[in-house]
C-alpha positions as CSV (number, residue, x, y, z in Angstrom):
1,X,-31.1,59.1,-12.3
2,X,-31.5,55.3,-12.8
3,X,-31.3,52.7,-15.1
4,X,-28.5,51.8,-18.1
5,X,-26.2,54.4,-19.2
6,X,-25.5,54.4,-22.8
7,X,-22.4,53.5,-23.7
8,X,-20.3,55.3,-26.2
9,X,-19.8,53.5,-29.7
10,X,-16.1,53.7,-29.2
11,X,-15.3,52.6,-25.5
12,X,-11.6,51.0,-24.5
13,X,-11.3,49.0,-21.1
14,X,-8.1,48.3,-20.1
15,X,-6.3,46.8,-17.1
16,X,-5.6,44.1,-14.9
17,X,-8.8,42.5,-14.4
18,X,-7.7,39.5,-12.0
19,X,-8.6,36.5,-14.3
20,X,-7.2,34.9,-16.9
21,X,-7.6,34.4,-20.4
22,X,-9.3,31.5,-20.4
23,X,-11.3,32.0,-17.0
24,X,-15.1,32.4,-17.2
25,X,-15.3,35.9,-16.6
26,X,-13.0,36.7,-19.8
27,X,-16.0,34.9,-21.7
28,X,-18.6,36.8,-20.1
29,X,-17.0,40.5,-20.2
30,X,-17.1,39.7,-23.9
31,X,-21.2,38.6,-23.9
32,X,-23.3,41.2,-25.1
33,X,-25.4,43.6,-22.6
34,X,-29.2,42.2,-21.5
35,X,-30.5,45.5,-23.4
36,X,-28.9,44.9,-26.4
37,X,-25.3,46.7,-26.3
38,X,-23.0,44.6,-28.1
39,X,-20.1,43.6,-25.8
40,X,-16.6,44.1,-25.3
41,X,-13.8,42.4,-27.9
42,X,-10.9,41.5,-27.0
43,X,-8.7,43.5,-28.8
44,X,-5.4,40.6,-28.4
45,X,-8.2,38.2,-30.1
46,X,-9.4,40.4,-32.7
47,X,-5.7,40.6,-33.9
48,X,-4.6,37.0,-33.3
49,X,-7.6,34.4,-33.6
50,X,-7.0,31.4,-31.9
51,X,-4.2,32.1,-31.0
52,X,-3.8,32.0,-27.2
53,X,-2.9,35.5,-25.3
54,X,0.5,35.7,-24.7
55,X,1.7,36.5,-20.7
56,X,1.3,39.1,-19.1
57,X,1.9,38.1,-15.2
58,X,4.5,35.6,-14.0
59,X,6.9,36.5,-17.0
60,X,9.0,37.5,-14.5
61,X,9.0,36.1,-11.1
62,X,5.8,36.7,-8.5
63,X,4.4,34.7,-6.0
64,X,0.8,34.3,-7.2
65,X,0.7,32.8,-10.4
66,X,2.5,29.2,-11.0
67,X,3.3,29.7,-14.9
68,X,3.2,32.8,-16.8
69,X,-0.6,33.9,-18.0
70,X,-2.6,36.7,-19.3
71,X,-4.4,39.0,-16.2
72,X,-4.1,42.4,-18.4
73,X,-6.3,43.2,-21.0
74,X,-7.2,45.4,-23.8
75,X,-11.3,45.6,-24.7
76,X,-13.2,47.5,-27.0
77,X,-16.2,48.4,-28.4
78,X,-17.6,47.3,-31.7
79,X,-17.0,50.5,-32.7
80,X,-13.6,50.4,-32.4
81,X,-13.1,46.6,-34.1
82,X,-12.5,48.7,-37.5
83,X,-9.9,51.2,-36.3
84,X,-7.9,48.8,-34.3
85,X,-4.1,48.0,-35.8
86,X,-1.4,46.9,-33.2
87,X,-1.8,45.1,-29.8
88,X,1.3,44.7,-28.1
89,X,2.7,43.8,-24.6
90,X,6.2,45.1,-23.0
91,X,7.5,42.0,-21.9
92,X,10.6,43.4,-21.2
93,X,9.6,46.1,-17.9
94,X,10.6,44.9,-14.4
95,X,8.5,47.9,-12.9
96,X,5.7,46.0,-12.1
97,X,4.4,42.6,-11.6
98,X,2.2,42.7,-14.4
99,X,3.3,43.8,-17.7
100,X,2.0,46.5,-19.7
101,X,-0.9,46.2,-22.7
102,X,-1.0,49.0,-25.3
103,X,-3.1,48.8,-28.6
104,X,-2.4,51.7,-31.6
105,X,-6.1,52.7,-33.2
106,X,-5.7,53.9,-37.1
C-alpha cells in the first residue's frame, strides 16, 4: 500500500526529539501536513503561552548541552487540544539525562 496514512483525530507524540524548543524543527513538527492534516501542538504551549518551555536536559549535569534546555516533548493532535489539563516535567529524577514529560487528558 502507498501513500498518506490517516492519522487518528487523537494522536500523542512524545519523547526526546534531539532539538530544542526554539530550533527550527520544533516549528515545523507543529506546521500542518501538505494534505491538509492539521499539525501537532505542543501540549507545554498550549498550557503556558509564551511562556518559554522549562528544561528538560542539562538540569542536571551532561556533557552535551552548555545550559539547561527543553529536548523532550509532549505533541498532540487537535483532537486532543480540548481534553488536555496538566503538563508537567519531573525535574527531580537522576535516572536519566533527560527528564521526564507526562501530560494528564480530562
Amino acid at each position: 500500500m502507498t501513500g498518506i496514512f490517516p492519522r487518528p483525530a487523537e494522536t500523542i507524540l512524545c519523547g526526546d526529539l534531539n532539538f530544542s524548543a526554539t530550533a527550527p524543527e520544533h516549528a515545523q513538527i507543529l506546521a500542518p501536513f501538505s494534505h491538509g492534516t492539521s499539525g501537532f501542538h505542543d501540549a507545554w504551549s498550549v498550557l503556558n503561552p509564551c511562556t518559554p518551555h522549562e528544561p528538560t536536559v542539562g538540569i542536571h549535569p551532561v556533557d552535551f548541552v552548555d545550559c539547561p534546555e527543553c529536548y523532550d516533548f509532549v505533541l498532540i493532535s487537535s483532537g486532543l487540544v480540548k481534553h488536555l489539563k496538566k503538563h508537567g516535567i519531573d525535574a527531580e529524577t537522576k535516572a536519566s539525562d533527560h527528564q521526564p514529560v507526562w501530560i494528564e487528558l480530562r
